[in-house]
LUMLO-235967 format. One record per atom (N, C-alpha, C, O): x, y, z; residue in one letter. Coordinates in steps of 0.2 Angstrom, whole numbers, padded with zeros to 4 digits, always signed. Layout:
BEGIN
XYZa/...
% end
This chain:
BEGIN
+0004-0006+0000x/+0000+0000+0000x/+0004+0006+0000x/+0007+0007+0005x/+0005+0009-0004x/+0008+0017-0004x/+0003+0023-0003x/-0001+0025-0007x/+0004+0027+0003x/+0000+0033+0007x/+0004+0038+0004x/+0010+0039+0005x/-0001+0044-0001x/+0002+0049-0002x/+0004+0053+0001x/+0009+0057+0000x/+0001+0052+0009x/+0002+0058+0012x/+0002+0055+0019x/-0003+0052+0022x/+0009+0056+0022x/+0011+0055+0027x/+0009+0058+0034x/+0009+0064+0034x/+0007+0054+0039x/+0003+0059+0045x/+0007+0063+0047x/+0013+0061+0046x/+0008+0069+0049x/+0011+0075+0052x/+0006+0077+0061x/+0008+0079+0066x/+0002+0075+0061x/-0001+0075+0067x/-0005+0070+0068x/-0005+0066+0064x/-0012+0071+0077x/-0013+0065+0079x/-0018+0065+0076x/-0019+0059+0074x/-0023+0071+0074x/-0026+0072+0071x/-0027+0067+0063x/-0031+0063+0061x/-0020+0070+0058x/-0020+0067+0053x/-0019+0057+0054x/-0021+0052+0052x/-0016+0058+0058x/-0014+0049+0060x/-0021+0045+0062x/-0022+0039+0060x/-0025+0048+0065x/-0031+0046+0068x/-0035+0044+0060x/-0037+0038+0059x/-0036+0051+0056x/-0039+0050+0051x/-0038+0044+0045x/-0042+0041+0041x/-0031+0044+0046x/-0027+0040+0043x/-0029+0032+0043x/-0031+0029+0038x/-0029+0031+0049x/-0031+0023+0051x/-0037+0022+0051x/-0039+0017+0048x/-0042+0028+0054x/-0049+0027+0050x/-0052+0024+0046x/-0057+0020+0046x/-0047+0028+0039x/-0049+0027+0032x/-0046+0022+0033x/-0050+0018+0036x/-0041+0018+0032x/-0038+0011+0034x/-0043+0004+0035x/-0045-0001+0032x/-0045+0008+0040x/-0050+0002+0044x/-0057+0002+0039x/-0060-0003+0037x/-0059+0007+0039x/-0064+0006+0035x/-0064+0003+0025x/-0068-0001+0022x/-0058+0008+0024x/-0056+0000+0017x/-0055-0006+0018x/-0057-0010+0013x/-0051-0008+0024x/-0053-0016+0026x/-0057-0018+0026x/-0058-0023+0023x/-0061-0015+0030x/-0069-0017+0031x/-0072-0016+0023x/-0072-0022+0021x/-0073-0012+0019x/-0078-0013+0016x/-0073-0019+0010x/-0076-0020+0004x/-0066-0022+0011x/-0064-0027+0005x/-0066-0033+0008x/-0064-0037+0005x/-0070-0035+0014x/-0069-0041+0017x/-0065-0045+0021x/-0066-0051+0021x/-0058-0040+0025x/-0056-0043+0027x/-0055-0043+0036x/-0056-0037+0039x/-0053-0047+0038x/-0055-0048+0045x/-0049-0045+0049x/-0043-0048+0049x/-0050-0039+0053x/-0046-0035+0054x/-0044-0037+0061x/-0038-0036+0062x/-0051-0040+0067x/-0050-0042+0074x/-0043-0046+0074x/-0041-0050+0071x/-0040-0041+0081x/-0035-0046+0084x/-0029-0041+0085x/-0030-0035+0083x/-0023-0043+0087x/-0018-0040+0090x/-0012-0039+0085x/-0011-0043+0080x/-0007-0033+0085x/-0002-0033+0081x/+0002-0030+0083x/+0001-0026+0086x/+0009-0032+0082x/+0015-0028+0084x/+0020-0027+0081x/+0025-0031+0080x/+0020-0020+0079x/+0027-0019+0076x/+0033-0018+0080x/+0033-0014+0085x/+0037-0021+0076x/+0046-0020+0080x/+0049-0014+0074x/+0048-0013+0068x/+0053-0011+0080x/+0057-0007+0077x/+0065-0009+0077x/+0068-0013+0081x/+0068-0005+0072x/+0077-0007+0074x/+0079-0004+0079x/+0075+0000+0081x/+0085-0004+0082x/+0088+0002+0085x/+0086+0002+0090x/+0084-0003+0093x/+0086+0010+0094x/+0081+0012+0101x/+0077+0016+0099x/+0076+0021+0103x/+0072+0015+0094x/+0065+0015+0093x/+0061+0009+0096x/+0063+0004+0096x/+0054+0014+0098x/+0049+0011+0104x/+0047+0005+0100x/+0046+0006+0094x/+0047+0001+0101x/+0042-0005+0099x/+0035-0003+0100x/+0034+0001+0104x/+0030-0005+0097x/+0022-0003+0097x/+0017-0011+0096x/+0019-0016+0093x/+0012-0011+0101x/+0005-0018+0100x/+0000-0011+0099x/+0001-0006+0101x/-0006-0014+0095x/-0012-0012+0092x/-0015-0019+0092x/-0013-0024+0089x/-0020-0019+0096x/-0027-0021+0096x/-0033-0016+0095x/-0035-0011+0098x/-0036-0022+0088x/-0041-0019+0085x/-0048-0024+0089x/-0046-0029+0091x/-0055-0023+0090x/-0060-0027+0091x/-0066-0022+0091x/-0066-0015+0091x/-0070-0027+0090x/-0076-0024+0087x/-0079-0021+0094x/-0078-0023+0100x/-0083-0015+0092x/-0086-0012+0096x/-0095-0011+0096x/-0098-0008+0091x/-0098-0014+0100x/-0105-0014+0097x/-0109-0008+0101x/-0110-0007+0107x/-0111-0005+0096x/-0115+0000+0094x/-0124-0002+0101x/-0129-0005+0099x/-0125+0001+0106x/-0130+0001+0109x/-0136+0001+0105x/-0136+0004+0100x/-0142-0002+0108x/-0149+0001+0104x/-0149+0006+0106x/-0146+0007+0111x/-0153+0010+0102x/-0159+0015+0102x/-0162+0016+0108x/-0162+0021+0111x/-0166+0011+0109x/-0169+0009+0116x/-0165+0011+0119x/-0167+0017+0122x/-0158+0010+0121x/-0154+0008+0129x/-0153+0017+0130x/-0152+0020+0135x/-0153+0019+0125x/-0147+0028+0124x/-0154+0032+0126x/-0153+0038+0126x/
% end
């Protein structure tokens, strides 16, 4: 996947992942579950867990 436009902020990064998550969603593929990138060096290592989150009725809100 090549991103034209690299996050510069939390804002653009948020937005970033968003659109991410929702083209996997709409290609059919199953995103739940945990992931971890390593890095080289003395850069941080990072875990991301994704799960679904379900949306309340109508009724309960």
């Amino acid at each position: 996947m090549t991103q034209s436009k690299q996050p510069t902020t939390k804002a653009e990064f948020r937005e970033q992942l968003e659109e991410l998550i929702r083209t996997a969603e709409a290609n059919d593929i199953d995103i739940a579950g945990g992931y971890s990138f390593r890095t080289d060096g003395d850069g941080a290592d990072w875990g991301l867990e994704l799960l679904e989150v379900v949306k309340p009725d109508e009724d309960d809100a």
